[in-house]
N, C-alpha and C positions, 0 to 999 in steps of 0.2 A: 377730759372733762375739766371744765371751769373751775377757779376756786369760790366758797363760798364766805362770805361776810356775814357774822353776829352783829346787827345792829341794837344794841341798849340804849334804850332813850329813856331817861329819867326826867320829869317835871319842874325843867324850869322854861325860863319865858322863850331859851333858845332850841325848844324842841320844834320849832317849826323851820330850823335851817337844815335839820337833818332831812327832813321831806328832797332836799335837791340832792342831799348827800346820797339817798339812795339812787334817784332818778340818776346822777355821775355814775356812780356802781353799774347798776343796768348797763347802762351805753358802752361802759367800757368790760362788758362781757362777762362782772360777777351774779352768782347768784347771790339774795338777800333774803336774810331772817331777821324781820325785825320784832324785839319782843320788847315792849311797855311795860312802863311803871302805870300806875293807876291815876297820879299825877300828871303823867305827860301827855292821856288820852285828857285831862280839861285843856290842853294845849292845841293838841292835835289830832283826831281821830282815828281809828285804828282803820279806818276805811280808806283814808288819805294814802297810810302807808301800805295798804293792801293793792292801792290801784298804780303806786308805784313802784313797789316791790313782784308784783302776780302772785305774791302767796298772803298763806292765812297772818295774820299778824296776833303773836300770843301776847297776852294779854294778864294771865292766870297761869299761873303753876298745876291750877287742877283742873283748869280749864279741857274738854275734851278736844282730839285733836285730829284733823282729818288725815293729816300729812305724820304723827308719832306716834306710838304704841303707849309708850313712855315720855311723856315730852322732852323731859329736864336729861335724860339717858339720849336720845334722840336728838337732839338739837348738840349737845356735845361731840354727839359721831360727828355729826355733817359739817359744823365749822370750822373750816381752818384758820379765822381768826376773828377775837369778838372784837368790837369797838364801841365802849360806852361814850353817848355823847347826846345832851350834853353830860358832864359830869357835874354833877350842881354838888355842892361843898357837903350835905346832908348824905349824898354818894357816898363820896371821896370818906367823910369822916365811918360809914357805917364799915368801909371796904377796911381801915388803920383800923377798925376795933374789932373786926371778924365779924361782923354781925352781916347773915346772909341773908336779908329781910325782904328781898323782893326776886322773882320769878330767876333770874339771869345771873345769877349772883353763887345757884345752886349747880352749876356747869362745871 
């Protein structure tokens, strides 16, 4: 079995390079989870990365889920490694102070 890729995308202006970064993943054989900040869907739509990724693209932490039981328990099983990107500085600083304030952050 493949491994699988956490893609976090946070809302800055460069959530829209991540769109290739998954479509590279695909081709080269990974599976992709990609989960949104709230932010990053005025960038990019959660549709974009759904039709480059084949799977649902979460969005909400409480959001229901076709694919988890449990999302945030669920989504930690299955990947073997996240990659936030981009990392926009409001990230980076929420991550130095503990503050778990968005969906992917809860893993």
């Amino acid at each position: 079995m493949g491994k699988t890729v956490g893609i976090g995308v946070t809302g800055g202006i460069a959530a829209y390079k991540i769109v290739d970064l998954v479509s590279r993943l695909k081709k080269d054989g990974f599976e992709v989870v990609v989960i949104m900040t709230e932010g990053a869907t005025k960038f990019v739509t959660p549709l974009t990365f759904k039709t480059m990724s084949g799977r649902e693209v979460l969005t909400d932490l409480w959001q229901e889920s076709e694919h988890y039981k449990v999302q945030h328990i669920g989504v930690a099983e299955e990947v073997d490694l996240m990659v936030i990107a981009p990392a926009t500085a409001n990230f980076i600083a929420k991550m130095a102070h503990g503050i778990a304030a968005v969906s992917y952050t809860h893993l």
